[in-house]
C-alpha positions in Angstrom: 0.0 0.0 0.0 1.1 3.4 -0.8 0.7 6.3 1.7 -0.1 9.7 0.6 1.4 11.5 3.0 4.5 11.6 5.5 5.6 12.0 8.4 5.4 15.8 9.4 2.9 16.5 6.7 0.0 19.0 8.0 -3.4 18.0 7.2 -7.0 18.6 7.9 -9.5 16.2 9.3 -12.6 16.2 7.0 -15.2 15.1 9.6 -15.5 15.2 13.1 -13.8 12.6 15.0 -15.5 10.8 17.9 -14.1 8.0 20.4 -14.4 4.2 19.3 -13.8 3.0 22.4 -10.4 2.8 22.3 -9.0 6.4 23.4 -8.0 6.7 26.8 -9.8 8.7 29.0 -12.7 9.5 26.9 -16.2 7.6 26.6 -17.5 5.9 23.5 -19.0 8.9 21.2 -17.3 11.3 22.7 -15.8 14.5 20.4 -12.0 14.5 19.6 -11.2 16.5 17.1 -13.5 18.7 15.2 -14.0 18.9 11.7 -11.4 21.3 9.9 -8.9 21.1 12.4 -4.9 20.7 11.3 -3.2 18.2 12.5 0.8 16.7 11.8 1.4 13.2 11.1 3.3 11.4 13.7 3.0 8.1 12.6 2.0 5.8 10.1 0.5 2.7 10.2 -2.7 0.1 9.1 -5.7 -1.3 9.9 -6.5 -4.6 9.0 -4.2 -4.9 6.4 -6.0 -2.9 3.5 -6.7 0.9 5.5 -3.9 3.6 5.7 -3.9 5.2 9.3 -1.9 8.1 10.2 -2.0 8.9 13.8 -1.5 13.2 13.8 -0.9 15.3 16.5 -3.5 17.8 16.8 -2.0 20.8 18.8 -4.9 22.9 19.9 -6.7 19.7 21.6 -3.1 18.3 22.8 -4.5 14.8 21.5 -2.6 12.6 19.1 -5.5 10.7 17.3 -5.6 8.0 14.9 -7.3 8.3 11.4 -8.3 6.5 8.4 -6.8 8.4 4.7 -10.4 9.2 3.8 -11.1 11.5 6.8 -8.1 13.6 5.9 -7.3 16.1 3.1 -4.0 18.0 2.7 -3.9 21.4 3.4 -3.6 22.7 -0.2 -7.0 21.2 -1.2 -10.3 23.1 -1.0 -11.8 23.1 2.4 -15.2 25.0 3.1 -16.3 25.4 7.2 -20.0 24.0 7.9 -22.4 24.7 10.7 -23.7 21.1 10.5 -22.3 17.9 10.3 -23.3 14.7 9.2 -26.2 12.9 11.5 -27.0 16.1 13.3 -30.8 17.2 13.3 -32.1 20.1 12.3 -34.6 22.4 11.2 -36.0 24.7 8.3 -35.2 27.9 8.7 -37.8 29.1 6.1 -40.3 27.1 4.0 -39.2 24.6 1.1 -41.0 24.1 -2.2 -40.6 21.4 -4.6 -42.8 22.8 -8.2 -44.3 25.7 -6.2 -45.8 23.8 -3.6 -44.9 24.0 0.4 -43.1 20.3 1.0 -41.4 21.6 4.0 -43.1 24.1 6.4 -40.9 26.3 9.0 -39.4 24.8 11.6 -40.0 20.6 10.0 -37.2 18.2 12.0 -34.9 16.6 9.5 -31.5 14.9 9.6 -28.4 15.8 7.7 -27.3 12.5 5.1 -24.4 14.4 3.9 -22.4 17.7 3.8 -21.7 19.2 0.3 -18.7 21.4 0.7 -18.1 21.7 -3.6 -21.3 23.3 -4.4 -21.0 26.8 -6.2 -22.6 28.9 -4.2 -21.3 27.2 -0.5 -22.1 24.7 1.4 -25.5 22.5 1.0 -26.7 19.6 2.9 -28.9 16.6 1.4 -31.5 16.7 4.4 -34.6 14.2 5.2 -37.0 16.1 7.0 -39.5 14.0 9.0 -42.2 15.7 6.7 -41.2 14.4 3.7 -40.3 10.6 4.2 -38.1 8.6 1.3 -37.8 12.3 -0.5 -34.1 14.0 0.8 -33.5 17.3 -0.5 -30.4 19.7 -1.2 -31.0 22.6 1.2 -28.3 25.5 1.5 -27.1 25.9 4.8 -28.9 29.5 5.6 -32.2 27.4 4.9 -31.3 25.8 7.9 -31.5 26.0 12.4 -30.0 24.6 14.8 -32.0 22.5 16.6 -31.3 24.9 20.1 -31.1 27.4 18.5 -34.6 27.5 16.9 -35.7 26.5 20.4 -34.4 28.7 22.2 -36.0 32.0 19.9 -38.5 29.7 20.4 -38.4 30.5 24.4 -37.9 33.7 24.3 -40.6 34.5 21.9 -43.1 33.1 25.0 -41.4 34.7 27.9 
């Protein structure tokens, strides 16, 4: 297997990275690293003989973490920031129309499938909102809350 990168190469992890159950000190599903954040490869190594990992030191966490070649792009590639990541839940900012007609009212639940970073325009998200079962659509990300967020105006709005 051929590595793409070497030792002391910075690079950015693409998604966020959460305990396995293996890092010391943390609980499964706990956050390591966030999304974007540069790291510098320490050490190289596999997984089951056929997946590249490369165990980078992430300064600004103080954590030397262990990841797979797909979760990491060098730092000369494009990278866009996102509110949202993958799994989280949110909610429509604003009503969405498919053909002119309401699909999506204000404030539906849905669930992000996956970030789209290389969109013109910025970042998009293929959603499934609870409303609109089977059907995912490609919502920009000002079309979109926070889950706390929209509660929280929410709140105040009856205070």
């Amino acid at each position: 297997m051929r590595t793409k990168w070497q030792i002391g190469d910075s690079l950015r992890v693409t998604r966020n990275v959460r305990d396995d159950g293996t890092f010391p000190g943390a609980f499964r599903g706990d956050l390591l690293v966030r999304r974007g954040r540069v790291g510098h490869v320490v050490d190289i190594g596999t997984f089951l003989f056929d997946q590249i990992i490369y165990s980078l030191h992430f300064i600004e966490e103080d954590r030397v973490v262990a990841c797979r070649e797909e979760e990491l792009i060098g730092l000369d590639e494009p990278w866009a920031e996102s509110r949202f990541e993958t799994r989280e839940r949110v909610l429509s900012a604003r009503a969405l129309s498919i053909d002119g007609e309401v699909r999506v009212p204000v404030g539906a639940t849905g669930e992000i499938l996956k970030v789209l970073r290389d969109v013109p325009g910025g970042v998009a998200y293929h959603v499934h909102f609870e409303c609109l079962p089977g059907r995912p659509l490609i919502v920009r990300e000002t079309a979109l809350d926070e889950v706390a967020e929209k509660e929280a105006r929410i709140e105040n709005t009856h205070a």
